[in-house]
C-alpha positions, 0 to 999 in steps of 0.5 A: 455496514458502517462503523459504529464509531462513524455512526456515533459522531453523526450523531453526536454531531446532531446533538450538539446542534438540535439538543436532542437525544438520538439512539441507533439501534440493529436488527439484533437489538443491539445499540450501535450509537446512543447519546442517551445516558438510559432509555426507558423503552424495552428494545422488544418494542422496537424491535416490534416497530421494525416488523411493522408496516409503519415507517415511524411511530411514538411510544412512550415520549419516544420517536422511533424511525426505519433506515432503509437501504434497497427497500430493506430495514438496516438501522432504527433510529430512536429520537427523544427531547421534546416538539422537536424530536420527530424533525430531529429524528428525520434528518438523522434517518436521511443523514444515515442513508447519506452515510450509507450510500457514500459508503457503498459507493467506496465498496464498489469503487475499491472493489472495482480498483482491486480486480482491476489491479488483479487484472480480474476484469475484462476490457469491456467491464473496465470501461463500463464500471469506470464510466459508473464510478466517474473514474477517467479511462484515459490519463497520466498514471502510475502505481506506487506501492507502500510496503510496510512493516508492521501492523498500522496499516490503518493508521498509514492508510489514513495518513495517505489519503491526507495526502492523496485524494480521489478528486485529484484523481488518485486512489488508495487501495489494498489487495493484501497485508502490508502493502498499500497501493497508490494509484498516482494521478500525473500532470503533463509535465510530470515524470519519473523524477517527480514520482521518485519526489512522491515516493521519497516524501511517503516514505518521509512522512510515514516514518515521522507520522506514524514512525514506521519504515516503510519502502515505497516502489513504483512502476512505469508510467501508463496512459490507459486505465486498463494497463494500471495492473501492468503498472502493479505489477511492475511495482510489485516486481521492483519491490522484490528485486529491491529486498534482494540487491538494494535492501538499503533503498527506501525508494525503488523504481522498475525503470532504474532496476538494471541488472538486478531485474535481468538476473530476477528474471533468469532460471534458477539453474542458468544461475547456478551455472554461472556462479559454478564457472566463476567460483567453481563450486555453488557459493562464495569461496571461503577465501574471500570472507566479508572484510574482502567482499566489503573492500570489493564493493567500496573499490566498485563505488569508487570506479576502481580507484585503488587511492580513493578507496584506501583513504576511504577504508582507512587502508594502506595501498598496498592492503588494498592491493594484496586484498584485490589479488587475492580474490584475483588468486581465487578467481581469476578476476582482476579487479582492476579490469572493469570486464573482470570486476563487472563479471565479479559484480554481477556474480555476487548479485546472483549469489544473493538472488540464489540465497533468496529463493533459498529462504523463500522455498525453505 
């Protein structure tokens, strides 16, 4: 059914042009758009009207008209204001079904996208719906995914397709709360970089549009429309492992997920094994508390330069160093080997993946 704010500015639309009054009545008796300001008709004989064979009648100064959808009766229409109402009233009828039809076309496309993204459909349904819905099998495409965090989905649904437009062949859909999905259209020349620009800009213009955070992740590039929810699920994987190990990114791509995405995909209890042989136990020892792990990370994103890092942590040299050998004291990792400080690094990772799945079967 369309939105009875979609009917009333079809109608105020025709208003402002013809001067004449229209209303919209349902099945129900209810008024679903009206520029009238009262109408001397009883809604009963409307409703009669709508149970008659006739497809319009006069009554009282007043025009009534049926909207038909699938040979059924779905809208009446009501024209008042002079010679011209009864043209008026015809145009507003065809005018609805437009409407309608444009909408069930918009149903059966997003429907047909969201089992698509489910992997629902079989590969010959994907190819026969495609070809009714005028959407290309073949092209350059990858998913983007927009996690939001709040509840304007509508509103950023609508900035997308500002953005973003079917014609271009790109789709906007949803297949649950919070999160938008972007069925991106890709040039010859356009590639990885290009769609982390995409991404970049989404996540730009929904936080000064509609000021909300949002993270946008994306999966692999594809050829073939039937490999759009390999694509989705891509995406959604890189979301998840981006909350764990990246939860400071905005933008996350499957193809640059490195380690986080190997350690995502190992069993619970290979990782517990693991942590077990680094720590001997199943955490972080307490010895190594958050002033050392944040000295840790900063040595890792200065390649292990003990002089880089101090002058960034505002340290002497010598505290950075008797932070690196505590841990080396604890462990038995020395951070100034790049095996030792990858094995520590991947360690910490594992411990956050364990946390997470903690939270997530509590």
């Amino acid at each position: 059914m369309l939105s009875n704010q979609t009917i009333q500015g079809s109608i105020d639309e025709l208003r402002s042009i013809t001067k004449i009054d229209l209303c919209v009545m349902d099945l129900q008796g209810t008024i679903a758009a009206s520029t009238m300001e009262t109408m001397d008709i009883p809604a009963a004989l409307v409703l009669d009207f709508a149970e008659s064979a006739a497809d319009s009648q006069a009554i009282n100064g007043y025009y009534l008209f049926k909207v038909l959808e699938a040979e059924e009766v779905t809208y009446l229409v009501i024209a008042k204001g002079g010679e011209d109402a009864y043209m008026v009233g015809k145009i507003a009828v065809s005018q609805l079904r437009q409407l309608m039809t444009a909408y069930k076309a918009k149903l059966d496309k997003d429907n047909f996208l969201q089992n698509l993204i489910l992997d629902n459909l079989l590969l010959v349904d994907i190819y026969n719906r495609a070809r009714k819905l005028h959407i290309p099998a073949e092209g350059k495409r990858a998913v983007l995914l927009v996690e939001t965090v709040s509840d304007n989905d509508a509103e950023i649904m609508e900035l997308l397709r500002g953005l973003f437009f079917a014609y271009n062949g790109d789709y906007l859909t949803a297949v649950e709360e919070r999160n938008i999905i972007l069925i991106k259209s890709l040039g010859e020349e356009e590639g990885y970089q290009e769609l982390h620009s995409i991404a970049e800009m989404i996540v730009d213009m929904v936080n000064a549009e509609a000021m909300v955070n949002v993270k946008v992740s994306f999966g692999t590039i594809i050829y073939e429309l039937k490999d759009v929810s390999k694509s989705f699920k891509e995406a959604k994987m890189a979301l998840d492992v981006g909350r764990i190990f990246y939860a400071e990114t905005d933008v996350i791509a499957y193809h640059a997920l490195g380690i986080g995405r190997l350690i995502y995909q190992l069993p619970e209890n290979l990782c517990r094994i693991f942590i077990r042989e680094i720590f001997g136990r199943d955490e972080i020892p307490a010895e190594i508390d958050e002033e050392i792990l944040n000295t840790i990370q900063k040595f890792f994103q200065n390649n292990l330069n003990i002089s880089e890092t101090s002058r960034q942590l505002f340290v002497h040299r010598n505290t950075l160093v008797y932070r690196i050998e505590k841990v080396q004291k604890v462990t038995g990792l020395d951070m100034r080997s790049f095996e030792d400080a990858l094995t520590f690094n991947i360690a910490l990772m594992v411990v956050n993946y364990l946390k997470h799945l903690e939270l997530k079967n509590s």
